[in-house]
N, C-alpha and C positions, 0 to 999 in steps of 0.2 A: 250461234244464231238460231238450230232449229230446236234448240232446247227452250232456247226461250219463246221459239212458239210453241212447241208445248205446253206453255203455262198461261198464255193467251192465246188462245183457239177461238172465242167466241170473236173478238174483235177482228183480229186477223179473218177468219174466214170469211164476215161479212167485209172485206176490204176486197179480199180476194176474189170473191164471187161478182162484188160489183164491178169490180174494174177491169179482169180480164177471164173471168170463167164464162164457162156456155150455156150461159141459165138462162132457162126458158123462162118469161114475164108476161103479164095481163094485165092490163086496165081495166076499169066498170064500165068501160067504152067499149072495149076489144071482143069478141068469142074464141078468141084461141091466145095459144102462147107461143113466141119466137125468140128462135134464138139472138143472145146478142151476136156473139159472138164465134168461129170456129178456132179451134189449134190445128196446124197442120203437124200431125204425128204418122212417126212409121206404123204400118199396125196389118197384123191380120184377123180378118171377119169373118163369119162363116153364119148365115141366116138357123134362126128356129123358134121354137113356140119359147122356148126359155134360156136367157143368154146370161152366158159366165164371165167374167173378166179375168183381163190376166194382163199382167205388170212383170215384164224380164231386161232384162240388161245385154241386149242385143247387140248395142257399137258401146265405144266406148267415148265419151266426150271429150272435145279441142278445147281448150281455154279459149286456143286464137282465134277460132273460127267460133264463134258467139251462135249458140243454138245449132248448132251443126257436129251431126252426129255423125262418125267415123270408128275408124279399127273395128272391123267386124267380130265379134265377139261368138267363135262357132258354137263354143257352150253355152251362152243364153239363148240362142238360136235352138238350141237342143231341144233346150227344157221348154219352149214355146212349143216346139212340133209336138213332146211330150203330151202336152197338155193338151195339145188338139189331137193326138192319138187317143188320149184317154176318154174324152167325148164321145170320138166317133165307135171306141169300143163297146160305150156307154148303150149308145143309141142302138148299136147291134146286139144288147143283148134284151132279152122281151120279160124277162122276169122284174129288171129294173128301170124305174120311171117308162111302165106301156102306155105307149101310144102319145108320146112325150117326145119329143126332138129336143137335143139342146143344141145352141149353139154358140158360139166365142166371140171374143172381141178384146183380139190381145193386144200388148200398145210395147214400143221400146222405150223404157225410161233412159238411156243413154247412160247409165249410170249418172247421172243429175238429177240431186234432189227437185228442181225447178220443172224439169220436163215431167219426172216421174209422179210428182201430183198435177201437173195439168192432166197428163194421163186419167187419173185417178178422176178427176172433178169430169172428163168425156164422158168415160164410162158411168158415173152417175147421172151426169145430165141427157146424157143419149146423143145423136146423129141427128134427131129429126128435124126438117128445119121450123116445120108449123106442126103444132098440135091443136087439133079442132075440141073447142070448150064444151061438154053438158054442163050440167052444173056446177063440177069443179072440176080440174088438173085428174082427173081420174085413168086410171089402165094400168096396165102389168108395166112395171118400170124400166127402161134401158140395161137393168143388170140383177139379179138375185144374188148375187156375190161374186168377191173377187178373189181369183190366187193369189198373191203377191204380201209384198216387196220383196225386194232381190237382198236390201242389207236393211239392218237395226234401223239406222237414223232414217233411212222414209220409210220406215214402217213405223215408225215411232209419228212422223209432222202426219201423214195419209191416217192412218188408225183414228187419230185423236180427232182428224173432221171429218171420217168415215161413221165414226161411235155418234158423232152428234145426232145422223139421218140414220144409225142403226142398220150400216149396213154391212154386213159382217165379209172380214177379210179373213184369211187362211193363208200364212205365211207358211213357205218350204226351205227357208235359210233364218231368217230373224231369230235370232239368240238370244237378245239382251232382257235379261231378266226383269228389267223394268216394266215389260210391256204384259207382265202378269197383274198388274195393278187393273180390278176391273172396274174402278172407279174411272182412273183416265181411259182407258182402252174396256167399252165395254163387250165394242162387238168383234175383238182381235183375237184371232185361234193360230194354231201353229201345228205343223207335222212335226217340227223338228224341237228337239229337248231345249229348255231356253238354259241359259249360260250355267242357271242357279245348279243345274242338274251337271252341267257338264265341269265345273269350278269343282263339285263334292266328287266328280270320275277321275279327276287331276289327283285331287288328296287322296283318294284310296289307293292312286298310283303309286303316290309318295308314298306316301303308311307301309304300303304293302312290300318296297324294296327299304325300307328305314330309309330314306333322304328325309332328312328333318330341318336342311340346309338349303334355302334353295335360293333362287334372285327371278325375278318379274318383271318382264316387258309386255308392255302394252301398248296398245294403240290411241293415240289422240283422238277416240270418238267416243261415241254413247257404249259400239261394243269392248273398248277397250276400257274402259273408266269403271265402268257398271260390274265386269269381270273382276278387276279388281279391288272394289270396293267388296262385293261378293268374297273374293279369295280370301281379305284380308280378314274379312267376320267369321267365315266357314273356317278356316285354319287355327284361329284364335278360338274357337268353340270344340274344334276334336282334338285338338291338344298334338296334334300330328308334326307339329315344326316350325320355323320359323323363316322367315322371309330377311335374308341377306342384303338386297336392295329391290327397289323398287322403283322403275324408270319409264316414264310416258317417252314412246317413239314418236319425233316429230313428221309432219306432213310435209311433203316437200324436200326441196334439196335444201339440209340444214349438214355438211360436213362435221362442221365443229362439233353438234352436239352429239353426233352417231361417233363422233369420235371420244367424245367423255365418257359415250355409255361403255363403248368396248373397255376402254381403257378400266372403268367399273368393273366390270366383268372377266379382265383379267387377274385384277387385283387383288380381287374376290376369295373366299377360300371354297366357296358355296360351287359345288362342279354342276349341277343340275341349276336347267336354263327353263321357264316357263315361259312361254311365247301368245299372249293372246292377241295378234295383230293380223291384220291383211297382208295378203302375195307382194304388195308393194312395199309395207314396212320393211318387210324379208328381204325381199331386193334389196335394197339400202341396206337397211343393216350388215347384210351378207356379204359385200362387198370392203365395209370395213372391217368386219372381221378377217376377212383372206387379205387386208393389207396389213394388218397388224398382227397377225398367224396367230389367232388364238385360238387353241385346241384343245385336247382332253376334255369338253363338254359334254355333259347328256343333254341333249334337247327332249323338252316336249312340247308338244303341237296343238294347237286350239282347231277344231273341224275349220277354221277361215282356211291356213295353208296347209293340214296333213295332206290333202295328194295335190297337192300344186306339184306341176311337172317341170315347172319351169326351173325351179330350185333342185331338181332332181338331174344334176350335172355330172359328170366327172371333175370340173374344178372344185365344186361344191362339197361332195361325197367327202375329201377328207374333214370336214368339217361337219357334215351332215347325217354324215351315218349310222347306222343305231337309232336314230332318232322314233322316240315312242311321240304318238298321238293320237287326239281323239278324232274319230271322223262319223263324220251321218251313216245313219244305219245301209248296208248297201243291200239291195235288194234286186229281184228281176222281174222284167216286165215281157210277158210275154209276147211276141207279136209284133216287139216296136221298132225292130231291126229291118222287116219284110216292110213295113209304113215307112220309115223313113229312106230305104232305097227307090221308093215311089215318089218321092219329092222330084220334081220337074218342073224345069219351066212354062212345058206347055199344057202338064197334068193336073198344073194349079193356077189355071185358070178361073174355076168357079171360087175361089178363093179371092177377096177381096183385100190387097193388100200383096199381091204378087210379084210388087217390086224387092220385097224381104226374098224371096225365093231364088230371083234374080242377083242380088245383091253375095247370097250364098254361094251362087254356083260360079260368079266370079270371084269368089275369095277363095274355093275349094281347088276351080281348076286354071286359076291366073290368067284369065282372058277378059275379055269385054263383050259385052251384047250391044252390036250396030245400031244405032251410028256410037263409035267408039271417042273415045275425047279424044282433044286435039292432041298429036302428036304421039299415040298409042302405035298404029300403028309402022311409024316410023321409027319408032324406038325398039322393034323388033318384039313388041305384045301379038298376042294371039289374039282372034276370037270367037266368042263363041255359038258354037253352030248347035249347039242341043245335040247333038248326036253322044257327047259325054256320057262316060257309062261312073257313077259310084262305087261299083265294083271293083272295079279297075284301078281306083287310086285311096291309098293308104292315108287314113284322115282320123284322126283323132273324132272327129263327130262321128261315124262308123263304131265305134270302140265302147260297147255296150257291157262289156264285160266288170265295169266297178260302176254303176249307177247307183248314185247317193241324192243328191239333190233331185235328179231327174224323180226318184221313187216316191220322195216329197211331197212333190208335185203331183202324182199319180194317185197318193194318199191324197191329199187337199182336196180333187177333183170329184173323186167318190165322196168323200164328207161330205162335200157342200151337195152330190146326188143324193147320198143314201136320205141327208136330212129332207130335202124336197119329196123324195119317195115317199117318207113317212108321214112326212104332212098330207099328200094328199091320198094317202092311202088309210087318213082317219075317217072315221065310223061320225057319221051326224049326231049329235048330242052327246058323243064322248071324247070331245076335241080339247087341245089344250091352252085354247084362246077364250075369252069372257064370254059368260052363258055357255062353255065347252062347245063354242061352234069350231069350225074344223076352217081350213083355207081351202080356195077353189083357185084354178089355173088360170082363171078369168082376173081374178082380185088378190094375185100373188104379192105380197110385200116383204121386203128383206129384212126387216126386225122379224116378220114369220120364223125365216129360213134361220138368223141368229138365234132365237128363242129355245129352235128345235134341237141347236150346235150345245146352248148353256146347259140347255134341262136335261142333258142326258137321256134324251128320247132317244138316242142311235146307237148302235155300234156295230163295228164289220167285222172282218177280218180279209185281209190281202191274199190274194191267189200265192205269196211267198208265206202264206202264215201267219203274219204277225197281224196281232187285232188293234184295232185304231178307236178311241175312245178318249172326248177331253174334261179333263178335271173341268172344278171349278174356275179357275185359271184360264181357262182356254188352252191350256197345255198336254200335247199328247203325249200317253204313257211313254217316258223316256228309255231310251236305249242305243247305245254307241258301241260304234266297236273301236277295238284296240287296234291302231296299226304301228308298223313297224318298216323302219328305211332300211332295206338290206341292200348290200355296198358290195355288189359281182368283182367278182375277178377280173373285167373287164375293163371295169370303170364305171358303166349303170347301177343305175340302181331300178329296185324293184321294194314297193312299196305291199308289204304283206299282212295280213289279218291274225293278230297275234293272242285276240282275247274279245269281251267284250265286258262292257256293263248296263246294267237295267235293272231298273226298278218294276216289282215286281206286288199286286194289292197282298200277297200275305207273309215275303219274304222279305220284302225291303228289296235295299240296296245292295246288288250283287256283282263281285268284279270278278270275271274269271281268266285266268292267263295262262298260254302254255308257252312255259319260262324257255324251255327245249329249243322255243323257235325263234328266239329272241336274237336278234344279231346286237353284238355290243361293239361300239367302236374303239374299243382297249386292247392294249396286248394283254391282259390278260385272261380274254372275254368275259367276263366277267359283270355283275352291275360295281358302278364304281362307290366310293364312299364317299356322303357327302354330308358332314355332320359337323357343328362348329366346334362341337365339344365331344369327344367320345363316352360312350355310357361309361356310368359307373358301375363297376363291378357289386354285387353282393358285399355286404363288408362295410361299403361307403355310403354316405349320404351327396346327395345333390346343394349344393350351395351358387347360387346367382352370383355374375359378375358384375358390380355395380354397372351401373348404364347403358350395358347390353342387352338383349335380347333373351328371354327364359331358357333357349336354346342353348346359351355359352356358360356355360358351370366351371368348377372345380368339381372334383371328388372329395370330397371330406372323408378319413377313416373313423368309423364309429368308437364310440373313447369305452372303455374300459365297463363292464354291463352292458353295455346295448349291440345291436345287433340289426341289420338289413339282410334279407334272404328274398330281395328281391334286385332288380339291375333298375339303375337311374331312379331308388329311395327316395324321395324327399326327406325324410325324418328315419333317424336309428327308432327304435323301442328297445325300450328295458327290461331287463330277463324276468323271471319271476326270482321269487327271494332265494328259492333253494337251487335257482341257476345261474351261473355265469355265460358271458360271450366266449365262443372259441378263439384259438387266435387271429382266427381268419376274419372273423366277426360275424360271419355268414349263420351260426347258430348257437342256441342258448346248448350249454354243458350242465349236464348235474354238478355241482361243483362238488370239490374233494370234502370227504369227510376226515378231521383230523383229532384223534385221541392219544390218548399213549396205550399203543397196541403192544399185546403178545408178540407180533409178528415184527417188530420193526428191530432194530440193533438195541434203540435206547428201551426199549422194553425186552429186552432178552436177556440184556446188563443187569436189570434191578433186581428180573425177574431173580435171574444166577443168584444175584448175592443176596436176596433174601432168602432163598434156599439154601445158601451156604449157612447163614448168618444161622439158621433154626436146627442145620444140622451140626453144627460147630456147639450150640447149645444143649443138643440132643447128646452129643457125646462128651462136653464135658459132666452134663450132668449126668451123663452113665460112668465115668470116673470118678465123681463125687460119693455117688451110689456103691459103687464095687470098693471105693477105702473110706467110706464111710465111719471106721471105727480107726483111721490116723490122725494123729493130734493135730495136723494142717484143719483138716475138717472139722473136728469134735470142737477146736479152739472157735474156730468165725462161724457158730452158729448154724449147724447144718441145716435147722429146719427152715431159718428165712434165705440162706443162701439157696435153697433147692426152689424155694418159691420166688426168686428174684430170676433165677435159672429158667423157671417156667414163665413169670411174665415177658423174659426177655425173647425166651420163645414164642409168645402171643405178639410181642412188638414186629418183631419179623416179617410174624405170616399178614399181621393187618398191612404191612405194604403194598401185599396183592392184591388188595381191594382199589388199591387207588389206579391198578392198570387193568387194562381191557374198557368196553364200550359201557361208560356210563347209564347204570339202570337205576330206578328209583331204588332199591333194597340196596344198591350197592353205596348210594349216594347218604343214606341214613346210616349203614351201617360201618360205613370206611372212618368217617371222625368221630363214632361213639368207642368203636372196637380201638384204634388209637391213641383218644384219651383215656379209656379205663385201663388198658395194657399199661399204657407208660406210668399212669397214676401209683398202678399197682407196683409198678417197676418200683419208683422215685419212691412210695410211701417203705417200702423192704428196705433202701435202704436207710432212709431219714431212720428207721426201728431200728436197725444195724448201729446207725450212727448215737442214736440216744442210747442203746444199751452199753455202748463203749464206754460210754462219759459214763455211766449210773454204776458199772462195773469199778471203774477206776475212784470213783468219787466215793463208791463204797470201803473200797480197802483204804481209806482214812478211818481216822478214828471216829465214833459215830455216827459212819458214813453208814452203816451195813441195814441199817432200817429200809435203808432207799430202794435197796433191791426188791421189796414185797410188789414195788408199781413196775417192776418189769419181768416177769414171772412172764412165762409160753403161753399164757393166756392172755395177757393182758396185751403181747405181743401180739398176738391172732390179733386181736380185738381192735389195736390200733390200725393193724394195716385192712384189717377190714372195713371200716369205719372210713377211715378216709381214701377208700375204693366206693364207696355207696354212696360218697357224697358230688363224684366225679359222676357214678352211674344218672344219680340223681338232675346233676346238671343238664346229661344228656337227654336225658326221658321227657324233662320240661324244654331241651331248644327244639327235638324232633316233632314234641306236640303242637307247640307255637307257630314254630316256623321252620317246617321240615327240610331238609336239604335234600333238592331234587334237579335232577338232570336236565341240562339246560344247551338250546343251537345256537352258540353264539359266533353272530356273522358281524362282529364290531374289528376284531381282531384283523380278519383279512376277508378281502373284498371278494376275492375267488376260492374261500374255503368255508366249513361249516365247520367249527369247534365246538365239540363235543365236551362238557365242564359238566362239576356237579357245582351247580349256587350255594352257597353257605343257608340260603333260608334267612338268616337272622345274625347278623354279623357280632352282635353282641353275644349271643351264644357262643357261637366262634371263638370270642375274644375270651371269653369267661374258661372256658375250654382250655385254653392255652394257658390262659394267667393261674390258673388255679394247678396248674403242671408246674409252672413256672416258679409256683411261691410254694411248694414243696421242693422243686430241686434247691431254688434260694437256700431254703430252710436247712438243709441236710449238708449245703455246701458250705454253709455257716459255720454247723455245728460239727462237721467235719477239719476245719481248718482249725477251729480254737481245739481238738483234741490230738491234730499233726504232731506232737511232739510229746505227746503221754509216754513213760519211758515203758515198754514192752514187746517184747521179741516179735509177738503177732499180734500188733497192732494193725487197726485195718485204716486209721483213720488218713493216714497219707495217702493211700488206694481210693478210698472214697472221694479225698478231694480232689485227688487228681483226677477220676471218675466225674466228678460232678462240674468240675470246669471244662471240659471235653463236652458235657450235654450242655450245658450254656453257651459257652461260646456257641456248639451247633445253633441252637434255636432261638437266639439272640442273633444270628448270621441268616437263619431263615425268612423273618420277619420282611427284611427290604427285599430280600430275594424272590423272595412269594410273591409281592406286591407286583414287584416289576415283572417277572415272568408271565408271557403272555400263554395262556391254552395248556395246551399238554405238558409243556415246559413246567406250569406252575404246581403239576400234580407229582412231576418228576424232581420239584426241589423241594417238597413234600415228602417224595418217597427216598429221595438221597440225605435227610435230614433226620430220616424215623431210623433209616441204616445206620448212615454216619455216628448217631449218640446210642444206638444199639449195638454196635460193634465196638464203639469208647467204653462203656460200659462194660461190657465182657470182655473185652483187652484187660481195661485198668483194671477189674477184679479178681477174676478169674486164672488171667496169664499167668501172671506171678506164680500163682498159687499150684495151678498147672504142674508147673514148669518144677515146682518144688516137690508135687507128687511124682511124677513121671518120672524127673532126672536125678535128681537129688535124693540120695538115704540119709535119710535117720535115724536116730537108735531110738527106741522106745521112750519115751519118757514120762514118768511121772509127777514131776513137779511142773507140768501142764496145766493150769485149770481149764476148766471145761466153761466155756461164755454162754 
């Protein structure tokens, strides 16, 4: 209903003014203006040159009894004396507003929106009943500002037809962030932080103990709605959590639904409870919770109930304890304790409006002031004689000790002075109204006194410290403190000051807490955990649960390269190229370097038997050498056998080229030094083998010419020759396309394979085949001479020799291919051995075996080959 007079104000208030406000009127007949109309309201008055108003929630409204104000309300009462303390403090002191009197004119809005702007439209329209006409409606107006409202929603309908006539209000409870809008509200100021400030105190709560889980009640009004409208943007902007549920408390006695919320809230996984609602929601709600015993909660508190006392029970306390929340700054007032033990009956007399006083001192000491109603005292009531002392009896109005709202209010009173101060404390010609003229006390107007509130003409600072100044907003520098429900051994509770937060013009927003004093309602005191999803560790990524909440994830483990090294990742990243993920996934590893090492088994293996293989050749060719002049020797050609001796000791050592860490020299020189060894090997014997045949084919008849093409020179000559054409090969594939050291990370994911690249695989190939078609050659012409008839013949040696190097290297081919990394240098160098050691087995052994073991007699009918 009063939302939508919000959005109709102009029509509305001309209805309202006509029909039952106390506006003064003129006709072009009349010289003055009269009232229509009066409201009969509770109220206290107190005369002076410039009058304040003030709007408090005194009784508390009957439904039944229509306009009839009951339940004395001693805390609105408080903050009303408050506020006429603050005046008369005002007035005593001579440095602010001299020679200035103010004075009040407070109203009880009954907590009803309906009284509380009649209220509102008095104090603008004034008391008086005729106004005598000059020219126009002219004089100091019935009010320069008002304290008030007591809650959001009339301060929300009062504000919006206050701003029309500009007349600036100062609320000490109104919260709802809406009424920063100074378009609707232009002339509405505040003492206390509006929700917007106190919704972002909430989240830094949460943030601050990780609750990223939590569920939201609130209240069916402007302050509950606008709160969480507020939560749900601020929450979703710091990225701080997620909201579990979200449930509007209803007005009124609704069972069923305070029974679906609990029932919510148990069901819940979310342990942390946001509460932005009234004492009354609380009531209600609280009572279904203790019938449905739902415990283990963290409450937190919006300033409506953190010190509501009522809720501060020993049935409650199990449920209530622990509980963190925000409340109004608490502050002290000096002096106000001594003022209000002076309240009397007969003391406040010069006060108009003495029935409130009266009213009080029957609710404080339970009697009646004569004539007492019917049946008082029969019913065994007291009454009251003034002799009552406040001393003497223990009252919650007495109890100055946590003043919040009351400080408020004492802020408000000074604003709306200091502003008046300054205005008329401007200098003539340097004012800051049109033509810089200045305001006089004579011709005081309350858009003046707002003006002076917007423009940032003032600022104070409170006898407790703290400086009061309003943004553009109308809103003053925010600051709350943290309380805390600690749950006595007793059964009480005691409600304690655990932290605070405030914004700050060069720090920001500051939450500070001391955790030490924190009472937690767990066995394990402890704060508890309230998260729908637990973080992901380092290692994992974040992945969203379809139609949940950002809040409720899986862990994803980062796959194989990538890597998180933070908690709750959204995304792995991938290592760079020379690292891998550790197992954990938490960090990039150098990844292994892999070759065929000196250091490893299989490099120790090759290593061994190529040193074998070159000392095995070292010493047979030192027995070749020492019987050099026996017919084993002198018969098989000792000069290519010593030089087959030597290549096969060159084929050996080039083994070692192909282990240890791949360097450019070694990468050129490992398949030249290879090919020409073995060239030179296979060409020695292919010479061996042709000289056999040209030897046998000589001792025919006419054969013997044939010998002049195989003469020790001509021998040199061939195996030279076709070593220079192997060398040749190589000289043109290193220049072309040189084979060079290569990282290759194809092979495996988590390794770096250290290779030397062929360069030019046609080289390679030509390399090999041209090895290939001399052992061909030699294995040829070695088989077609297997059966020459002569004692030391080699040719059966040779062939079996030269099937032993084919089969290898004919066996190498697909083995090469498929061998990945170090493997493939390793069946490279088991392939150079294997037909290196064939080779010296099948030629050599024999022969060995025949010098070493074996005697023979001398012989002369040997020829010399």
């Amino acid at each position: 209903m009063w939302t939508f007079l919000g959005t109709n104000l102009h029509l509305f208030t001309i209805f309202y003014f006509y029909y039952s406000s106390s506006v003064c009127w003129s006709s072009v007949y009349s010289t003055s203006c009269r009232l229509q109309r009066q409201f009969h309201l509770n109220g206290m008055h107190k005369p002076g040159d410039v009058i304040l108003g003030g709007l408090f929630e005194i009784h508390f409204f009957s439904v039944k009894q229509q306009y009839v104000c009951v339940s004395f309300d001693v805390i609105g009462f408080r903050l009303a004396q408050t506020m006429a303390f603050t005046i008369e403090e005002i007035n005593r002191n001579p440095s602010l507003l001299p020679n200035v009197t103010l004075g009040y004119s407070l109203y009880d809005n009954c907590n009803v929106l309906g009284i509380g702007f009649r209220a509102a439209l008095s104090l603008v329209s004034g008391k008086e009943e005729k106004i005598i006409l000059q020219e126009s409606c002219a004089g100091t107006p019935p009010v320069l500002g008002i304290v008030g409202e007591s809650s959001s929603t009339r301060s929300i309908a009062v504000s919006a037809v206050l701003g029309l006539y500009k007349v600036p209000m100062v609320s000490y409870i109104s919260t709802c962030s809406c009424l920063s809008n100074r378009q609707k509200f232009p002339s509405f100021f505040r003492t206390i932080p509006s929700d917007a400030f106190q919704v972002r105190a909430v989240i830094q709560v949460l943030k601050h103990f990780g609750w990223t889980w939590a569920g939201l009640l609130v209240s069916d009004d402007d302050y509950g709605l606008h709160a969480a409208r507020s939560f749900q943007s601020d929450l979703a902007q710091s990225g701080g959590g997620c909201l579990a549920y979200l449930e509007v408390l209803p007005w009124g006695d609704d069972p069923d639904e305070l029974r679906r919320i609990v029932d919510v809230m148990r069901k819940s996984t979310a342990r942390v409870v946001i509460v932005f609602a009234h004492e009354g929601h609380m009531i209600d709600l609280m009572e279904e919770v203790v019938r449905q015993n739902v415990t283990g909660l963290q409450w937190i508190a919006s300033e409506a109930w953190t010190s509501t006392t009522v809720l501060q029970t020993p049935r409650l306390m199990p449920y209530l304890g622990g509980t963190l929340g925000i409340a109004i700054r608490r502050g002290e007032i000096p002096g106000l304790r001594d003022f209000l033990l002076q309240i009397h009956p007969e003391k406040n007399n010069d006060i108009h409006g003495n029935s409130m006083v009266r009213k009080f001192w029957e609710y404080t000491f339970k009697c009646k002031f004569a004539p007492p109603p019917a049946g008082w005292v029969e019913a065994g009531g007291a009454l009251c004689t003034g002799q009552e002392d406040l001393e003497n009896v223990e009252t919650e109005f007495m109890d100055i000790s946590n003043l919040r709202p009351e400080y408020n209010v004492y802020k408000a009173v000074y604003a709306l002075a200091y502003a008046l101060h300054d205005m008329l404390q401007c200098e003539p010609g340097r004012g800051p109204f049109s033509g810089h003229s200045c305001g006089s006390l004579q011709r005081l107007e309350p858009w003046q006194v707002g003006n002076q509130l917007i423009c940032h003409l003032f600022n104070f600072t409170t006898s407790f410290g703290d400086q009061v100044s309003f943004d553009e907003n109308g809103d003053v520098l925010p600051i709350y403190d943290i309380m805390n429900w600690l749950w006595l051994p007793d059964g009480r509770a005691e409600v304690q000051s655990v932290g605070e937060v405030k914004r700050s013009p060069f720090k920001g927003e500051e939450l500070t807490l001391d955790e030490d004093k924190i009472y937690w309602n767990f066995e394990s005191k402890k704060p508890p955990r309230s998260v729908c999803s637990e973080s992901c560790p380092p290692g994992t990524r974040m992945a969203r649960k379809k139609g949940e909440p950002v809040c409720c994830f899986d862990c994803i483990p980062c796959s194989e390269g990538k890597i998180s090294n933070e908690t709750d990742s959204m995304e792995c990243t991938s290592c760079p190229d020379d690292f891998w993920s550790s197992p954990q996934r938490d960090h990039c590893v150098p990844k292994k370097i892999e070759f065929l090492s000196y250091q490893e088994p299989l490099g120790i293996f090759l290593t061994a038997m190529s040193l074998l293989g070159t000392f095995i050749c070292a010493v047979v060719l030192g027995i070749f050498i020492y019987h050099h002049k026996t017919p084993i020797v002198r018969a098989n050609n000792s000069e290519l056998s010593f030089q087959l001796l030597v290549s096969l000791k060159l084929c050996f050592l080039c083994s070692l080229l192909f282990i240890g860490r791949p360097q450019l020299w070694t990468c050129q020189l490992r398949h030249a030094a290879f090919g020409i060894s073995f060239v030179l090997c296979v060409s020695c014997i292919l010479v061996k083998t042709m000289v056999v045949l040209a030897v046998f084919k000589a001792s025919k008849p006419g054969g013997g010419a044939k010998l002049k093409w195989f003469g020790a020179v001509q021998q040199r000559g061939t195996v030279l020759t076709l070593t220079l054409i192997q060398a040749a090969i190589c000289t043109v594939w290193i220049v072309s396309a040189s084979p060079a050291p290569h990282k290759n990370t194809q092979y495996y994911n988590d390794k770096i394979v250290y290779e030397c690249v062929v360069g030019s695989t046609v080289g390679f190939a030509v390399l090999l085949g041209y090895i290939g078609l001399l052992a061909t050659l030699s294995f040829l012409l070695a088989f077609l001479a297997r059966n020459l008839p002569d004692n030391f013949n080699e040719a059966k040696l040779i062939t079996f020799s030269m099937l032993i190097f084919c089969a290898v290297w004919v066996a190498f081919v697909p083995a090469y291919i498929s061998s990945p990394g170090k493997y493939a240098d390793a069946v490279e160098v088991f392939a150079i051995l294997a037909s290196s050691f064939g080779l010296l087995v099948a030629l050599f052994g024999p022969k060995c075996y025949i010098i070493l073991v074996l005697t023979f007699p001398q012989s002369t009918n040997v020829k010399r080959i």
